[in-house]
C-alpha positions in Angstrom: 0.0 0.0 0.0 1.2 3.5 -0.8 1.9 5.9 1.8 -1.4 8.1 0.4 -3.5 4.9 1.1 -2.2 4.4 4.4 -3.2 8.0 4.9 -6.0 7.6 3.8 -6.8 4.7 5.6 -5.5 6.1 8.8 -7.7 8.9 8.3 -10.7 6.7 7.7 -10.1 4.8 11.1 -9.8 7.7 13.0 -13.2 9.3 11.4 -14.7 6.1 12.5 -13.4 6.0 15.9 -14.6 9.5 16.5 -18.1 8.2 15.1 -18.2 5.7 17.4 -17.5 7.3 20.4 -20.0 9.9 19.9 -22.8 6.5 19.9 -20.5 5.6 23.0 -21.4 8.9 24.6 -24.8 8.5 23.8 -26.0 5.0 24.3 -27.9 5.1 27.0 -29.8 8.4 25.5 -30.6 6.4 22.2 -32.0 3.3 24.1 -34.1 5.4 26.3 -37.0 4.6 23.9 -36.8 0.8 24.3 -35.6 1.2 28.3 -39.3 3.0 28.5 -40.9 -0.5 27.1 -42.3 -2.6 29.9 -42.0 -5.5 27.3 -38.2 -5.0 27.2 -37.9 -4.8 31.1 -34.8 -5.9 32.2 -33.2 -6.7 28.4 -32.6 -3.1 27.3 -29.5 -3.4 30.1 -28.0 -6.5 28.6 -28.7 -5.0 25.7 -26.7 -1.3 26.4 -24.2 -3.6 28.2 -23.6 -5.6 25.0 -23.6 -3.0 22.4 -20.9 -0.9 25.3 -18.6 -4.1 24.9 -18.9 -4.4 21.3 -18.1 -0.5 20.2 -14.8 -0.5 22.6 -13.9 -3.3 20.7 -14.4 -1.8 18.1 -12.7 1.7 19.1 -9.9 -0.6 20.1 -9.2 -2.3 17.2 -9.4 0.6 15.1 -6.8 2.0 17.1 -4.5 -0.7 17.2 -5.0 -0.8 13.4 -4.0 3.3 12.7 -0.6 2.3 15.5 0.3 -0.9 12.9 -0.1 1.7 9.8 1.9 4.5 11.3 4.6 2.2 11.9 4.6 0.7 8.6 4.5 4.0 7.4 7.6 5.0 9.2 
């Protein structure tokens, strides 16, 4: 890969980390909805806890990603 796609690629990753911790931020705001369900008692939790878990995975492997591109870059 070029250094302009690695760039560009960094660049990408760190768009989508930002992304991604803005729905971080926010997660328990956007399942407010479904938390105010009485059908979804109790699951909307497991539920916040879950999709919590999966974006810092996310956020984290992103970020080990853009540290293996800078080094190749260097």
């Amino acid at each position: 890969m070029n250094i302009m796609g690695v760039d560009e690629a960094i660049k990408k990753l760190e768009v989508s980390n930002q992304g991604l911790k803005v729905i971080l931020e926010n997660l328990d705001e956007q399942l407010s909805d479904l938390r105010s369900d009485s059908r979804l008692e109790g699951l909307v939790d497991d539920l916040e806890n879950l999709f919590y878990a999966y974006l810092k995975t996310w956020v984290k492997n992103n970020s080990e990603i853009i540290d293996i591109l800078k080094k190749e870059k260097k």
